[in-house]
C-alpha positions as semicolon CSV with decimal commas, in nm:
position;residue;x (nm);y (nm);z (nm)
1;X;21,084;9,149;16,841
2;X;20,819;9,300;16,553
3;X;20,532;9,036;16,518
4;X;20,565;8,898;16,119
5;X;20,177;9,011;16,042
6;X;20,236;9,364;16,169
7;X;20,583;9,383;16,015
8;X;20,339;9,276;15,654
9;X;20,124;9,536;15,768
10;X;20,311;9,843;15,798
11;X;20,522;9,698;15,513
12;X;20,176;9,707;15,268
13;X;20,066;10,047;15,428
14;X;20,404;10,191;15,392
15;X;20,396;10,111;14,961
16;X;20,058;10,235;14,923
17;X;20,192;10,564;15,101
18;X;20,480;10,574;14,871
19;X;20,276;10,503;14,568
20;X;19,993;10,788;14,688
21;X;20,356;10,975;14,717
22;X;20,492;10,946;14,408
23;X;20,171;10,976;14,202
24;X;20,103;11,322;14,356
25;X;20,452;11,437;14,236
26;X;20,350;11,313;13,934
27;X;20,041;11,464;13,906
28;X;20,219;11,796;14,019
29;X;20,508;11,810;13,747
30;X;20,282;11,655;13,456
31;X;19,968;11,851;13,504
32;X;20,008;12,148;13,715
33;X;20,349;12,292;13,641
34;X;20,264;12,283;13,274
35;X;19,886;12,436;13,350
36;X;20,060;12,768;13,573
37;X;20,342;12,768;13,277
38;X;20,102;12,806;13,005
39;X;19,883;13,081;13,218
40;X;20,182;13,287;13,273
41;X;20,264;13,264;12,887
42;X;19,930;13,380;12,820
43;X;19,890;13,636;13,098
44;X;20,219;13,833;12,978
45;X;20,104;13,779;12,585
46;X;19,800;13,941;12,651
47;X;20,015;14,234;12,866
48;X;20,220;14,275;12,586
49;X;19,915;14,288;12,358
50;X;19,780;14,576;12,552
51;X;20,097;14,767;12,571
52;X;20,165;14,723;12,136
53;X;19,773;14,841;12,169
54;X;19,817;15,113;12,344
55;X;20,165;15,258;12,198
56;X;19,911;15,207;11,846
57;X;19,653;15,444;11,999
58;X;19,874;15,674;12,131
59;X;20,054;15,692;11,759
60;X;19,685;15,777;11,595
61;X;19,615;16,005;11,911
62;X;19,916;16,203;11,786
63;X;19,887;16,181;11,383
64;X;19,551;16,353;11,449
């Protein structure tokens, strides 16, 4: 049989894994999914940008 104050042992080491777990999840959906959402948003806003830019200068290119 498991000896009571290594049972406690791995019992306490187990929560703080679970807590180290959970808190990095956290950390993952709170922080960084927002953080790479937002990037994307502005990477294709500022692709779109350039394109509307570009069909502009191509419109002035051609009223010329």
């Amino acid at each position: 049989m498991i000896e009571p104050s290594i049972f406690v042992a791995g019992s306490l080491l187990f929560v703080f894994w679970a807590y180290g777990l959970v808190s990095f999840v956290l950390d993952v959906k709170n922080k960084f999914v927002p953080a790479v959402r937002q990037y994307r948003a502005n990477r294709e806003e500022a692709e779109e940008e350039a394109k509307r830019r570009e069909e502009r200068e191509e419109r002035e290119r051609q009223l010329l």
